[in-house]
C-alpha positions as CSV (number, residue, x, y, z in Angstrom):
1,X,-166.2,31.2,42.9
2,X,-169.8,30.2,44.0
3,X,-170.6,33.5,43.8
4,X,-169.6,34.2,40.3
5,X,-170.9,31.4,39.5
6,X,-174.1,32.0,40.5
7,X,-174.3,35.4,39.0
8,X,-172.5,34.3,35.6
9,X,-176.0,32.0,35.5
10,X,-178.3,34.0,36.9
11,X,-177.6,36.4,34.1
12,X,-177.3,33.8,31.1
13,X,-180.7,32.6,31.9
14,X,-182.4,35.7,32.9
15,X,-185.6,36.2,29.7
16,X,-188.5,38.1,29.5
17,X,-189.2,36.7,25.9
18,X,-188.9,33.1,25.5
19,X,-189.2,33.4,21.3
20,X,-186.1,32.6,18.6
21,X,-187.5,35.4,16.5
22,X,-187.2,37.9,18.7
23,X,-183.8,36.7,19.9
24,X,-183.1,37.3,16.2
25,X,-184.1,40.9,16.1
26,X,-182.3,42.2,19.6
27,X,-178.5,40.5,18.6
28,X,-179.0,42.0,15.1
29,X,-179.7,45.0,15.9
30,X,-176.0,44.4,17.8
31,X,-175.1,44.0,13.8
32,X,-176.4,47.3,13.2
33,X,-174.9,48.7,15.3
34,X,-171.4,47.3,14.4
35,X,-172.7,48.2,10.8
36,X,-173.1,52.0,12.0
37,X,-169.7,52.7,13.5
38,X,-167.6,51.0,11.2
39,X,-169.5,53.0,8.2
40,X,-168.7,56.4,10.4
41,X,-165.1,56.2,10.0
42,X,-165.6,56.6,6.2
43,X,-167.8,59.7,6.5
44,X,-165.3,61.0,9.3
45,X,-162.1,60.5,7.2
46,X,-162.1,63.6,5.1
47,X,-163.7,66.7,7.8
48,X,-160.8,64.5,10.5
49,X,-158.2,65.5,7.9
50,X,-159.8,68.8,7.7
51,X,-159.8,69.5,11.2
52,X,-156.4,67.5,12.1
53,X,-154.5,69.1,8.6
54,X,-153.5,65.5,7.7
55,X,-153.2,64.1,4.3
56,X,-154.6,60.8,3.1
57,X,-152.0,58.5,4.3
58,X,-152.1,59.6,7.8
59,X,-156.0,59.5,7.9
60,X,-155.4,56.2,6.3
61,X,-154.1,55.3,9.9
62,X,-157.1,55.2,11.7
63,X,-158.0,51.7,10.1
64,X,-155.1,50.0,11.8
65,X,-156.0,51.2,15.4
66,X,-159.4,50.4,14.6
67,X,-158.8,47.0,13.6
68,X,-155.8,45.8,15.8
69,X,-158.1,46.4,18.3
70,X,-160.7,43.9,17.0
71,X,-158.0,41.4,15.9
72,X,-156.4,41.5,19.5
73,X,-159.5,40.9,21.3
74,X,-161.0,38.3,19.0
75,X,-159.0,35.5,20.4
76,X,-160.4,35.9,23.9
77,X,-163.8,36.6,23.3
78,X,-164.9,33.2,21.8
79,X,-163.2,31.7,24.3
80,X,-164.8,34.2,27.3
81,X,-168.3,33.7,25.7
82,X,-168.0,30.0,25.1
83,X,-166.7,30.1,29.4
84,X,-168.7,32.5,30.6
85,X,-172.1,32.2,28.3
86,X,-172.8,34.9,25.4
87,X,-175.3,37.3,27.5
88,X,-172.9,38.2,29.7
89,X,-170.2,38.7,27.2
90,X,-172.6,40.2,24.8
91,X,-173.8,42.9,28.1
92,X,-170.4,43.9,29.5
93,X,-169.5,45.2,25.5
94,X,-172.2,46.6,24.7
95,X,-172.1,49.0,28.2
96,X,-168.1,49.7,27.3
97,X,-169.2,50.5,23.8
98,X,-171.9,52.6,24.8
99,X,-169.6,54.4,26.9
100,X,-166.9,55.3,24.2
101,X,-169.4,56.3,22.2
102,X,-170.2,58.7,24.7
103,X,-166.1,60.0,25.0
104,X,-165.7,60.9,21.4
105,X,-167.8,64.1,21.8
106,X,-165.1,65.5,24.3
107,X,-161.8,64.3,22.6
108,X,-160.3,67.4,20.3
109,X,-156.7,65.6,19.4
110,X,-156.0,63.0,16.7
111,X,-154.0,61.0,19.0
112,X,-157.0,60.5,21.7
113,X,-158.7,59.8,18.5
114,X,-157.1,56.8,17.5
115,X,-157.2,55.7,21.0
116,X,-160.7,55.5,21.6
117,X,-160.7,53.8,17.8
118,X,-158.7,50.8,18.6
119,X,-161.1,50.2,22.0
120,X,-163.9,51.4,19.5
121,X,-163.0,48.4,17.8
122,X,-162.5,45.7,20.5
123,X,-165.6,46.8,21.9
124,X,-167.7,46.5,18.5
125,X,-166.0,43.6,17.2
126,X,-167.0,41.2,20.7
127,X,-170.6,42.3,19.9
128,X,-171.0,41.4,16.3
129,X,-169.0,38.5,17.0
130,X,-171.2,37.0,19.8
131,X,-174.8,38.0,18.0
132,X,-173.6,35.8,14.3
133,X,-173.0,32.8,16.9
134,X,-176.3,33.6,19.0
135,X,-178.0,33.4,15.7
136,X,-175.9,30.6,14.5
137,X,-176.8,28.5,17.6
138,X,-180.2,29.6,17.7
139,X,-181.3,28.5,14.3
140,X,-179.1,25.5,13.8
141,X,-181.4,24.7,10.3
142,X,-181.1,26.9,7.5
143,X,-178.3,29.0,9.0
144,X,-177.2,30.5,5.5
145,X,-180.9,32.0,5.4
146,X,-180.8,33.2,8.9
147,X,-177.2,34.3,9.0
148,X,-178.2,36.6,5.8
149,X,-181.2,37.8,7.4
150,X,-179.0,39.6,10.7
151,X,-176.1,40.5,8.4
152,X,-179.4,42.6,6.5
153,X,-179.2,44.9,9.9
154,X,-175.8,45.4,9.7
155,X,-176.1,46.8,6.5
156,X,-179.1,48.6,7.5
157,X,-176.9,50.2,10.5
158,X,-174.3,50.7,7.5
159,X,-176.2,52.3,4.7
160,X,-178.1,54.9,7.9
161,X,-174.4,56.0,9.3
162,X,-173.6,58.5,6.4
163,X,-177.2,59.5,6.3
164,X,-177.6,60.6,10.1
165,X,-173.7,62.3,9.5
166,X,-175.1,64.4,7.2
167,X,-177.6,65.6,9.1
168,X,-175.7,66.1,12.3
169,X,-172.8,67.9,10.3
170,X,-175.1,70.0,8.7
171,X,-177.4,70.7,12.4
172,X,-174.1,71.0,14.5
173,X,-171.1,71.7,12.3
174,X,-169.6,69.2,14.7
175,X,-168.6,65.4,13.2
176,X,-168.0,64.2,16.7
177,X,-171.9,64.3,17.6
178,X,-172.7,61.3,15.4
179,X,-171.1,59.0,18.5
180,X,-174.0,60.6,20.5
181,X,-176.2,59.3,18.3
182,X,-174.4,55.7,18.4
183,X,-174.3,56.2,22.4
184,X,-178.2,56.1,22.4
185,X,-178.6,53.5,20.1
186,X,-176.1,51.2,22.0
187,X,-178.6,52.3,25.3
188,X,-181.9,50.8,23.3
189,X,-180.9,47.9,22.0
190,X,-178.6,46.9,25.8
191,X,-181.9,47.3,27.0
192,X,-183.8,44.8,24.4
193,X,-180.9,42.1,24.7
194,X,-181.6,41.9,28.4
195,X,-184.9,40.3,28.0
196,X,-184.0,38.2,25.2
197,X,-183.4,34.6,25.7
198,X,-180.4,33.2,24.5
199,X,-180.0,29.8,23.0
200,X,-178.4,27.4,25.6
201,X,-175.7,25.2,24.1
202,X,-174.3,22.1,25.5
203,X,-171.0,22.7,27.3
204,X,-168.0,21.8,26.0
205,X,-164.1,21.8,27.4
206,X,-162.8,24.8,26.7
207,X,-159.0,25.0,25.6
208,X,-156.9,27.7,24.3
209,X,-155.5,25.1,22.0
210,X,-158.9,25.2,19.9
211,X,-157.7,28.2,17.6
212,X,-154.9,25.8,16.7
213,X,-157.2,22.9,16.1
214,X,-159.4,25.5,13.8
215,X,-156.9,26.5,11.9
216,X,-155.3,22.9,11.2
217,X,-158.6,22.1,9.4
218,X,-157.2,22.9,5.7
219,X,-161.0,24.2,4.2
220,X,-161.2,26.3,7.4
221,X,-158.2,27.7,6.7
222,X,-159.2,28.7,3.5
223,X,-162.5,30.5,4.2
224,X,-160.6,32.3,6.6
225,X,-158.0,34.0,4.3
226,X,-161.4,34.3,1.6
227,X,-162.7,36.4,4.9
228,X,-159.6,38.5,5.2
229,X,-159.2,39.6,1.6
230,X,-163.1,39.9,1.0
231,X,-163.5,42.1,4.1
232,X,-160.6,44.1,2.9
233,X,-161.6,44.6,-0.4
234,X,-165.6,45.2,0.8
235,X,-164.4,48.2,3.7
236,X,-162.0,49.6,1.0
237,X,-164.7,51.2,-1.0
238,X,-166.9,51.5,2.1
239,X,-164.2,53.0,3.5
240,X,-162.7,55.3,0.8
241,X,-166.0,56.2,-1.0
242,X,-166.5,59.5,0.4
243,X,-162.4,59.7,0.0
244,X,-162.2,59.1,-3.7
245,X,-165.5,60.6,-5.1
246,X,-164.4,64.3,-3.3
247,X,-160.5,64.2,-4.1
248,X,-160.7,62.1,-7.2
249,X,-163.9,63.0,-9.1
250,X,-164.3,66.1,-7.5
251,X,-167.6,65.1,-6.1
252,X,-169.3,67.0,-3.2
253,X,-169.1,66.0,0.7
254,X,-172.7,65.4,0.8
255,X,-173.0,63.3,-2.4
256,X,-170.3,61.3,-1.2
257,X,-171.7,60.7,1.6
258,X,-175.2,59.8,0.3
259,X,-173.6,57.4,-2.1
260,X,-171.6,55.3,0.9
261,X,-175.5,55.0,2.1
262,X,-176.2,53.7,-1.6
263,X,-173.2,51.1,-1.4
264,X,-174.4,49.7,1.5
265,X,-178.2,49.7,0.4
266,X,-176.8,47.1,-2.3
267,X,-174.8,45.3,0.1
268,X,-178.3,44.9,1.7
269,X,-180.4,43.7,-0.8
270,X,-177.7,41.6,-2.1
271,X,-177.9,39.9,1.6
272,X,-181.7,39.6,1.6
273,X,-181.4,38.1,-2.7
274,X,-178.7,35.7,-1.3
275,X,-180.9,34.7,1.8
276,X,-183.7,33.7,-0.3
277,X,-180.9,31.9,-2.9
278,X,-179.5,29.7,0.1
279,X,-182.8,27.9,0.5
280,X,-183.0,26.2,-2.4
281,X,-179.3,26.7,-3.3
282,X,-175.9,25.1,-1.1
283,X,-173.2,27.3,0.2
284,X,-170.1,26.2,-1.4
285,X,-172.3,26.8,-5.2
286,X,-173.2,30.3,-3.8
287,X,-169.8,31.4,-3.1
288,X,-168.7,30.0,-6.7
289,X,-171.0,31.6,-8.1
290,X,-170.4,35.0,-6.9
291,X,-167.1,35.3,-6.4
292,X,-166.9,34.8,-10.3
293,X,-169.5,37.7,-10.8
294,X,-167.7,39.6,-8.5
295,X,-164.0,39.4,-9.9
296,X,-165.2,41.1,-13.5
297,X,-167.1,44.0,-12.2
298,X,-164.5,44.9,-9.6
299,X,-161.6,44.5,-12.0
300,X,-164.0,46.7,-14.5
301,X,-164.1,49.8,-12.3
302,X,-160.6,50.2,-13.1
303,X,-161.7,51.3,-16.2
304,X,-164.1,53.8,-15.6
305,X,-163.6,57.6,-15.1
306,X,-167.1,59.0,-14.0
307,X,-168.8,59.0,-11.1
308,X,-172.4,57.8,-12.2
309,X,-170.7,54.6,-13.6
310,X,-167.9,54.2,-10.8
311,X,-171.1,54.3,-8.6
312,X,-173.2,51.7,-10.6
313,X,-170.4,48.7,-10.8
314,X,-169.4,49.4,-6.9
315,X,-173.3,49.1,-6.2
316,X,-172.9,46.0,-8.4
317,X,-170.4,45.1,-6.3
318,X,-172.0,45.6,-3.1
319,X,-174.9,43.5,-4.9
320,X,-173.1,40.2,-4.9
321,X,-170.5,40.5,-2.1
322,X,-173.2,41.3,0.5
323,X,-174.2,37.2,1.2
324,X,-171.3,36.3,0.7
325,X,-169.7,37.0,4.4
326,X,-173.1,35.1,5.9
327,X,-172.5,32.4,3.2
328,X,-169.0,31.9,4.4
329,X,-170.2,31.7,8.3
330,X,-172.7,29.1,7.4
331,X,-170.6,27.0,5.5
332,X,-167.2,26.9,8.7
333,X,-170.3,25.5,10.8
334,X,-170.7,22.8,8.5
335,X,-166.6,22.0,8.1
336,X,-166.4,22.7,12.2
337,X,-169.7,22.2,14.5
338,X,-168.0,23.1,17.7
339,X,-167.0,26.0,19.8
340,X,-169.4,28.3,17.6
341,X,-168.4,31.5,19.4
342,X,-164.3,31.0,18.8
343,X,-165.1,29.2,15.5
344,X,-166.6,32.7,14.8
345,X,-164.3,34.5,16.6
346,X,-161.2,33.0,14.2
347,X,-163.3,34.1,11.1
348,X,-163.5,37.6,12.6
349,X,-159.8,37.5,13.4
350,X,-158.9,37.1,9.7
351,X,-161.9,39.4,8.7
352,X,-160.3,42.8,11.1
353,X,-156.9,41.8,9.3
354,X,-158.0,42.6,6.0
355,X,-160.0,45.4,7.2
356,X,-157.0,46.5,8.6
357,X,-154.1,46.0,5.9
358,X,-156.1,46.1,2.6
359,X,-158.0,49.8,3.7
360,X,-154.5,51.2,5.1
361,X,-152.6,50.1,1.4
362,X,-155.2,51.8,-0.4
363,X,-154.6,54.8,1.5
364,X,-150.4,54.7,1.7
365,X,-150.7,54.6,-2.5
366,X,-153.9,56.9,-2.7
367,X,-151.3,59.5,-2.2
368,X,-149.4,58.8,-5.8
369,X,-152.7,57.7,-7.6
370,X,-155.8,57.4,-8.1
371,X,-158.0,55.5,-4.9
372,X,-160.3,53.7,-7.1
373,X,-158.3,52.8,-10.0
374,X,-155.7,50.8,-6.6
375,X,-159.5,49.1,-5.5
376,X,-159.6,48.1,-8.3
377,X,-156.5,45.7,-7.9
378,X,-158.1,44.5,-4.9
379,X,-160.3,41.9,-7.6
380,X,-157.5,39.9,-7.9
381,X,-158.4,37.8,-4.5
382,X,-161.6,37.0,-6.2
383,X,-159.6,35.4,-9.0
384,X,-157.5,33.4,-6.8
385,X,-160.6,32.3,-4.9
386,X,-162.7,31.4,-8.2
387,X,-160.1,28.4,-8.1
388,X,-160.2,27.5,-4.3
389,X,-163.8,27.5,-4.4
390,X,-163.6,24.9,-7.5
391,X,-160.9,23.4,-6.6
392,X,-160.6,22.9,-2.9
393,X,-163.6,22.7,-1.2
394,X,-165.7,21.0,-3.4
């Protein structure tokens, strides 16, 4: 145990860069690239059906082994990065990652597929778990402002995945070859981590009880289940946007395609808007705020039948739900100040559940109706939540 010991430490305090700005940049850029695979899978859905001869509610299947994976692993990884130190954590899944990545381009079944999807997911999930509470720890002032600013690279890594997809498609006919391109990005930034100093935090007992603790906490509780059905209405039209404007609207691959990279490019600046908001503006005020904004214009795009207008309300959409994820982070470190990793990890829990369930409805009805006009059910949440956020956590 010595032993481990001593490498466990030697690793969590190995730097080459002693400076909190830079530790910023390297573990967002671990956002990016959790922001770049999990936009793939929407540009992957239809040419996978194409390829596999599967119709939407089986391509609807990849979300669940995507996302069981990240809901599975989520309640060890707080509590391995809170034992064991986030570097090393943050190092061992970003070289597995890097290494799936690399597997995709010689898989040729759907099975082997959804395999390497559900470690795809634990994998990704551990990394973008661990760099929001590196950031969180790291900039314990204004965490709504910096929170927003690394949730900025995931969209960044979101809005680029459809973008580079296209152009590998269209260079190598082959949609497998974007995971080289995630392979080689995963390689960079493993590389940029390594000399990064991460923030040390005072050491607390660690007990698998604390998830139960977490989720005693009634206004924890309820950001969680705001997580789940957020993420889950968010990664429905992220996922399904390529989806609906091709089958529904009879809308071309490539446009599709381009317009996922324009739903995420709002999701952006909305993060960036909201970043700037939560210095002068609390949390709790934010959420209200938007989640009132965002219940109209998602319920509206049940009304609308073309594609230039669908587009505009879900970039509308993507507008004001884009802080609202780094809003809600902030805010659980206020209602919970310990454990920060498996604080975050629980969040993330209830976040892959709704990226799991709401996605996979969308697709089980999308083959008796219409995939947006179902989204656009998915407002509903954003009611309910208008009145927690009013109500319950004043």
């Amino acid at each position: 145990m010595p032993v481990f010991t001593n490498i466990k430490n030697s690793v969590n305090k190995f730097y080459l860069v002693n400076n909190p700005n830079y530790t910023l940049i390297s573990v967002s850029l671990c956002k990016f690239l959790y922001g770049f695979y999990t936009a793939a899978i929407g540009s992957l859905l239809v040419p996978i059906g194409a390829t596999f001869n599967i119709d939407t509610g089986i391509q609807s299947i990849v979300f669940p082994f995507n996302y069981f994976g990240q809901i599975v692993i989520i309640f060890f990884i707080g509590y391995f990065a809170d034992k064991l130190g986030k570097k090393i954590v943050h190092t061992i899944s970003l070289v597995l990652l890097a290494v799936l990545a690399l597997l995709f381009n010689y898989v040729s079944t759907f099975y082997l597929f959804l395999i390497l999807f559900f470690f795809m997911g634990l994998f990704g999930i551990s990394i973008n778990t661990i760099a929001d509470a590196t950031v969180s720890d790291t900039f314990k002032k204004k965490r709504g402002f910096y929170l927003n600013i690394a949730h900025v690279f995931s969209g960044l890594g979101a809005l680029t995945s459809p973008i580079v997809f296209n152009l590998v498609f269209a260079a190598t006919d082959d949609f497998r070859t974007v995971y080289f391109i995630l392979f080689l990005i995963s390689f960079v930034i493993l590389v940029l981590i390594a000399i990064a100093r991460y923030p040390t935090v005072e050491d607390e007992p660690i007990r698998p009880s604390v998830i139960v603790e977490l989720l005693k906490n009634k206004k924890f509780l309820y950001l969680c289940f705001f997580a789940l059905f957020s993420a889950g209405a968010m990664h429905s039209v992220s996922g399904w946007i390529p989806t609906l404007f091709q089958k529904n609207l009879n809308v071309s691959a490539e446009i599709s395609n381009y317009s996922l990279s324009f739903f995420w490019m709002s999701i952006v600046i909305g993060r960036i808007i909201t970043a700037f908001l939560s210095r002068k503006y609390g949390e709790a005020l934010l959420l209200r705020a938007l989640n009132t904004m965002i219940f109209f214009v998602l319920a509206a795009t049940f009304f609308l039948n073309n594609y230039v207008f669908l587009l505009a309300a879900y970039l509308l959409f993507g507008l004001l739900l884009g802080g609202t994820f780094p809003l809600l982070i902030a805010y659980s470190a206020e209602i919970y100040t310990k454990y920060s990793t498996t604080r975050l990890a629980t969040v993330f829990s209830f976040t892959a559940m709704g990226m799991l369930i709401v996605p996979t409805i969308v697709g089980i009805l999308g083959r008796y109706f219409l995939i947006y006009k179902i989204i656009a059910f998915t407002s509903i949440v954003f009611l309910v939540y208008i009145f927690i956020f009013y109500k319950k956590l004043r």
